[in-house]
N, C-alpha and C positions, 0 to 999 in steps of 0.2 A: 145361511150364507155368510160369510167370511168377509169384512168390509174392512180389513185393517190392510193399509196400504202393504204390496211386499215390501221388506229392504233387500238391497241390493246385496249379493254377496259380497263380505270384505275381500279386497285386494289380499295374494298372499306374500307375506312380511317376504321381503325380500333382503338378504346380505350386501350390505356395501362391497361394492367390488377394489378391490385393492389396486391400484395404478400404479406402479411401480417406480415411474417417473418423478410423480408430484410429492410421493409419498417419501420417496430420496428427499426430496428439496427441503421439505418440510422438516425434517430428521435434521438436516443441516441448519437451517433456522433456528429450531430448538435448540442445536447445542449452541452457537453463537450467543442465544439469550441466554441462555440460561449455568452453560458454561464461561461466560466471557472468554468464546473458543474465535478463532482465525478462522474465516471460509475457506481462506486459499491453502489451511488446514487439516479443516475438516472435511472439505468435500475430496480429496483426490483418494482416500484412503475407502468412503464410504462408494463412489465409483468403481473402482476397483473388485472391492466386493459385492457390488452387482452386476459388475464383468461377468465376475468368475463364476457366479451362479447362474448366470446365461440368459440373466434379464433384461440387458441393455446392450444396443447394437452404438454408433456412433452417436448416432443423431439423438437417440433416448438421452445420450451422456451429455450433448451439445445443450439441448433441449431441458435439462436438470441444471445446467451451469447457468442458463442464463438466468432461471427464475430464482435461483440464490439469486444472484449477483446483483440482476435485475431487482428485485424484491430490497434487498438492501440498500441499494444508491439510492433509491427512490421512495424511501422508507418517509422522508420528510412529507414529500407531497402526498403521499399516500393517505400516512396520518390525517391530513385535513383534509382529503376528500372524502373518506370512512365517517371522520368526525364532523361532516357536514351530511351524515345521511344515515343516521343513528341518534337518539333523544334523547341520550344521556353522557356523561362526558367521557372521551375516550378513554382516560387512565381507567375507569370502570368496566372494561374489557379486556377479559383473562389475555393475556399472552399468546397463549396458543392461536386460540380466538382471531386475533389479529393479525398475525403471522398467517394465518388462511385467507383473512381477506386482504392481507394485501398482496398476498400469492394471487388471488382471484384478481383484484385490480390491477396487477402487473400484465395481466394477461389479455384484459380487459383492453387496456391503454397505452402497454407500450408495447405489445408485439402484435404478432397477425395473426394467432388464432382465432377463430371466426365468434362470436358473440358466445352463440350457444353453446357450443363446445366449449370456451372458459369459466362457462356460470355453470355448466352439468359438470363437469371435470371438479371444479371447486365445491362443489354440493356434495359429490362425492368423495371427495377427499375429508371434507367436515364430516359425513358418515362416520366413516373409517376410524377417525381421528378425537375427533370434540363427543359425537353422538347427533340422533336423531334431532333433537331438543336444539342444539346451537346452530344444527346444520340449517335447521327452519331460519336461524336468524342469517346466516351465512347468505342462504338462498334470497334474502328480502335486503338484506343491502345492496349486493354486488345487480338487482336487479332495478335498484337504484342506481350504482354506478353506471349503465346502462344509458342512463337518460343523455349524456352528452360525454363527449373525446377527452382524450387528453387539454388541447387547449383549450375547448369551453369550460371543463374544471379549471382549470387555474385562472381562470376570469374572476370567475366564480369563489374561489374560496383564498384568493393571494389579495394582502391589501393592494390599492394602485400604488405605482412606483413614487409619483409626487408624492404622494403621503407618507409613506415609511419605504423608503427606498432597500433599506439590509432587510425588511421584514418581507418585501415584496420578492427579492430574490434569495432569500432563505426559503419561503415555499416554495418559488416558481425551480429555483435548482437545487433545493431537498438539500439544503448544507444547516444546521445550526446556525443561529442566528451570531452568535460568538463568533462563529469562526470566518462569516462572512465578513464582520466587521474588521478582524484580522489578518484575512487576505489579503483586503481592500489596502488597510495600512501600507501592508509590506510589500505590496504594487503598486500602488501609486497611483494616479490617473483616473479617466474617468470610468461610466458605464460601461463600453465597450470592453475594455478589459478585462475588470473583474468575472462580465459574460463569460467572455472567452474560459479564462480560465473556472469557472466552474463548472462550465458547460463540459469541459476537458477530462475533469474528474470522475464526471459520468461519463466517461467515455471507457468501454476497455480496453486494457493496455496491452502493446503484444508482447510476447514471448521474446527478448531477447537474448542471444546466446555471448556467452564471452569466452575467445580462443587466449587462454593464457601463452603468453610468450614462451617459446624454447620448449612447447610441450602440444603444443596442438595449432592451427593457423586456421585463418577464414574459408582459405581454399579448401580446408577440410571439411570443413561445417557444411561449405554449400556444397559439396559434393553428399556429403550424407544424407542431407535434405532435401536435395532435389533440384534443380534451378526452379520450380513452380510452387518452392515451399520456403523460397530462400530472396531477403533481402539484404544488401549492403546496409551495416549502420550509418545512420544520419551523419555521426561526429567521430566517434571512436574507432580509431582504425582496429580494434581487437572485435567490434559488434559484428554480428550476423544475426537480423530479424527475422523471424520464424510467422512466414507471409500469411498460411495459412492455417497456423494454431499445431496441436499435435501432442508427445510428446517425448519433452525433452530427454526424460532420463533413459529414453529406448537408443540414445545417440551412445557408440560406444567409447568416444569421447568424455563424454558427460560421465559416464558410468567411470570412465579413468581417472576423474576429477583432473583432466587434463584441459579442457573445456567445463565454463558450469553457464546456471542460471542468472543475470547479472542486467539491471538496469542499465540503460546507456550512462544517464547523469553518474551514477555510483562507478560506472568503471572512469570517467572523465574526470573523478574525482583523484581519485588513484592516482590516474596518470600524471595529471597537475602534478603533484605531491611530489613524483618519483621526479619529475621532468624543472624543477623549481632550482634555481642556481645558492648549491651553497659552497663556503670559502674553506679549503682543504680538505680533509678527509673525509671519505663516502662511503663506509666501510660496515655502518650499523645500524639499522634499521629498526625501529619499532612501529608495531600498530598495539594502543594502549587501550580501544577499544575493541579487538575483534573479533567479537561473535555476531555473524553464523558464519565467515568467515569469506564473503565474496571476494572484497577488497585485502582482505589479506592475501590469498591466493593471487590476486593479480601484482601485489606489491611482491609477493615472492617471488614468483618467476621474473621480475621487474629488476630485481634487487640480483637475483643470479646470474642474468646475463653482464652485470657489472662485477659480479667477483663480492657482492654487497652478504651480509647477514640481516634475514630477518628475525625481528623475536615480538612473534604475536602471543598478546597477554591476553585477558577475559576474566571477568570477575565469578562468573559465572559456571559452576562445570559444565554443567548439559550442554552447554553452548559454546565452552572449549570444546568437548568431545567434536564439536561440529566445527570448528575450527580444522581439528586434525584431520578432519576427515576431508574438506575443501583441497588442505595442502598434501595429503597423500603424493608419495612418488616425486616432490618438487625434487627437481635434480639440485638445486643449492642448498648451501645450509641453512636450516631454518629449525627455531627452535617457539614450541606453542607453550603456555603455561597459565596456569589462573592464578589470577594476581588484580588485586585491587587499584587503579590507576590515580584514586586518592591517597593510597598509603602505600607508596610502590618499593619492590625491592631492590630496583637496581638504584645505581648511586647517581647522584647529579651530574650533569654533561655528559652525562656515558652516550649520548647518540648523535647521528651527523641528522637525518632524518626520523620524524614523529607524525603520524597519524592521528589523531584521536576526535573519532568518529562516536560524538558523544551521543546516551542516552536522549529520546526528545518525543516530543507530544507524536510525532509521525505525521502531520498535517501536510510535508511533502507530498504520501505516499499513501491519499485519500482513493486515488483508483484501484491501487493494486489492495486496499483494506475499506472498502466504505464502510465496515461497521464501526471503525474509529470514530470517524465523523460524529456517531451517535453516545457513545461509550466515554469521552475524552469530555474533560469541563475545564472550562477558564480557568480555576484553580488549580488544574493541576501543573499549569505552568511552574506557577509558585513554588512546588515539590521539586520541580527539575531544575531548575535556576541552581541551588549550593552546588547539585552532584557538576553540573556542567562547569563550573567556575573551576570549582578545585577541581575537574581536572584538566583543565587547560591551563592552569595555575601551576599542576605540578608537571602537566608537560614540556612548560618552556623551560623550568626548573633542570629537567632531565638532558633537556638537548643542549651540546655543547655551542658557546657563543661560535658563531658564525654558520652555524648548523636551523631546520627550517622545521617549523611545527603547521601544519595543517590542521585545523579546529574545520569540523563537520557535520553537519548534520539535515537528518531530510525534514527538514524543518524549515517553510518559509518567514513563520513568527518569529517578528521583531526581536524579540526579548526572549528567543532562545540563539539568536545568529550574532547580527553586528553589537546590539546591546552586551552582551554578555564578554563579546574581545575588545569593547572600549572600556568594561569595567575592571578587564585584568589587565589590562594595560596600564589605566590612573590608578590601580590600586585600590578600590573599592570595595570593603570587606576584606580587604586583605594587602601584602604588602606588596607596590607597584613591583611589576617587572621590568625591565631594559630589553625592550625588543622593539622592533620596527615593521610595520608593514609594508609586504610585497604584492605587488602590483599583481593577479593569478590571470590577469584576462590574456596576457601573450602568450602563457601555458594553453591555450585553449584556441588555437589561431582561427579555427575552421568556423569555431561558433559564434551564431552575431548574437545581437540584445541581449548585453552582459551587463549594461549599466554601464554607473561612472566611475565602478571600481571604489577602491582596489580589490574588494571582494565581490565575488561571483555569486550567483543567484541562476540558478535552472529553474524553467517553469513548466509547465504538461503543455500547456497552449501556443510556449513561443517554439521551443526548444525538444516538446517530444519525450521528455523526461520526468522521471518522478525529481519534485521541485527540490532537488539536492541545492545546501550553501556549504560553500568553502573561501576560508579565509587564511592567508599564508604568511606568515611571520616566523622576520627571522632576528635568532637573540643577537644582542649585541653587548650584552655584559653580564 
């Protein structure tokens, strides 16, 4: 007789099943790391190609955008609730690795998929992706995560606010701790606002459209759109907000480059600039920044209804090309070229109006990129400070006295905005100029909490806008 226990027959090995959804998101993840690639980049190309293959319906595509997006704003908190339910330090966890679980914890805590279905969905995706071996680790955090919500983690793993007030809302709103402290600065005030505004950043931003003048109107947009897909802009009489997402380039507007894609603040910028009083001739136009070329299409058509010349420069080609391609079909004259706005071709005074919409850290235009937020270091301000002086330096240079330069940028730090136009005004690093500041906040009638002036400042939480500054100065000798 036979007294050895049976074994059970093994289970048979079964293939990860491939989800087509999460498996997108993750593709887009990876390239952000590992590319220092743009979601708002990468993902529309890799959608597209799962259109067409006939693996995504609306919602699959809806449902892939937010766990990018998702998965990145949220990447701070994330980080420390993984690294409060793991034994080893979190840099010690591959990449990939991480990028799954906090796809998994995205799922987990910030949306409504049901428990189990985000922890088998992610188990399965670490299959697919990591292997058997990590998915086991995969499967034993996130059922960690599990144990408590969203805000009882951040109870849990944020110091309290009286103790380290920027360390506490650096976890609790997932921003680097830098750049909380830099917010803070260049708002002013107390808790409640900084909230506000960070809370904003994690917010997604809609789809604004912008009807260039003498080529395309609002009335158009919202008829394209629908009235149940169509909003009036907050501020900008050219805006039409896109209510319920979509898109844009299926508008045959948009495809004319008669209409494009266009922040409220950035078109407000513009306008300011075109709309600023200067003393005689109005006849020549520069934008000394402008690639990808939003704001210069709006200053063209701007500049044409006056009988004006534009000439947008770019240092850049890839991103003239994109310029040209913005200004396509402007019925005025307008002339695109690459040309370096520190060492420029044309001669001094040659302009009545100057844009120069400088390189900057992007700390405005944390919603529409949260992977900045993570990518972007205190020092690199340092890197950007020269380019931006000289070329604000050699903007005023260029525009004739009594003519108006615009210095911009989506940048609310200090020491890329107001600092950097008192240093080329005293002369600092370089030799003073004779200009004067203009007051931009009556350019701007419609919109409130601008400050004390004379420069402008847009924020996502007062204003609705990626946090554009614009500063207007006009020469005087």
């Amino acid at each position: 007789m036979n007294d050895q226990p049976r074994r059970r027959p093994a289970k048979p090995h079964r293939r990860p099943k491939k989800d087509p959804v999460r498996f997108l998101a993750f593709e887009a993840l990876r390239a952000v790391d590992e590319r220092d690639a743009y979601a708002n980049l990468v993902l529309p190309p890799l959608l597209k190609k799962a259109r067409a293959k006939g693996d995504f319906d609306g919602r699959d595509a809806a449902l892939a955008t937010e766990l990018v997006y998702g998965t990145l704003r949220r990447q701070g908190t994330y980080d420390a609730i993984v690294a409060a339910c793991i034994d080893r330090p979190l840099r010690e966890v591959d990449p990939p690795v991480l990028d799954v679980l906090n796809m998994g914890v995205h799922q987990l805590l910030g949306t409504r998929i049901p428990t189990h279905a985000a922890v088998s969905a992610s188990v399965e995706l670490a299959r697919v992706v990591l292997g058997e071996g990590r998915a086991k680790f995969v499967n034993a955090v996130l059922r960690k995560v599990t144990a408590h919500d969203l805000d009882g983690w951040v109870e849990k793993v944020a110091p309290p606010y009286d103790e380290d007030a920027e360390d506490h809302l650096a976890v609790v709103h997932s921003h680097p701790r830098w750049i909380v402290s830099a917010l803070w600065d260049a708002l002013g005030g107390g808790r409640a606002g900084i909230e506000d505004l960070l809370e904003a950043d994690n917010e997604r931003p809609e789809v604004t459209l912008v009807a260039r003048p003498g080529r395309s109107t609002t009335e158009e947009l919202v008829k394209a759109l629908g009235e149940d897909n169509s909003l009036p802009g907050r501020w900008s009489p050219y805006a039409v907000r896109m209510a319920e997402g979509g898109e844009p380039g299926a508008l045959e507007a948009v495809r004319e480059s008669r209409a494009g894609v266009q922040d409220e603040g950035s078109q407000l910028v513009a306008a300011a600039l075109a709309a600023a009083p200067v003393e005689g001739r109005d006849s020549r136009w520069l934008d000394g920044c402008a690639g990808p070329g939003g704001k210069a299409a709006l200053l063209a058509a701007l500049a044409a209804e006056r009988g004006a010349t534009l000439l947008a420069a770019e240092k850049q080609p890839h991103r003239a090309r994109l310029v040209e391609r913005a200004l396509a079909g402007n019925p005025g004259p307008y002339q695109v070229i690459t040309a370096d706005g520190t060492r420029p071709p044309w001669l001094p005074g040659t302009f009545d109006r100057i844009l120069m919409d400088v390189p900057c850290s992007g700390l405005g235009a944390l919603r529409r990129r949260p992977e900045s937020r993570w990518r972007r270091r205190a020092e690199d301000l340092e890197a950007f400070a020269p380019l931006q002086r000289g070329l604000l330096r050699e903007a005023l240079k260029a525009v004739r006295v009594g003519g108006v330069v615009g210095y911009a940028t989506c940048s609310p730090h200090l020491a890329e905005t107001r600092v950097v136009v008192e240093d080329v005004l005293k002369g600092r690093g370089g030799e003073p100029v004779e200009a004067e500041w203009i007051d931009a906040r009556p350019l701007m009638p419609e919109v409130p909490a601008l400050g004390e002036g004379p420069d402008i400042q847009l924020w996502p939480h007062l204003h609705g806008t990626d946090a554009m500054y614009l500063a207007l100065l006009r020469r005087t000798g």
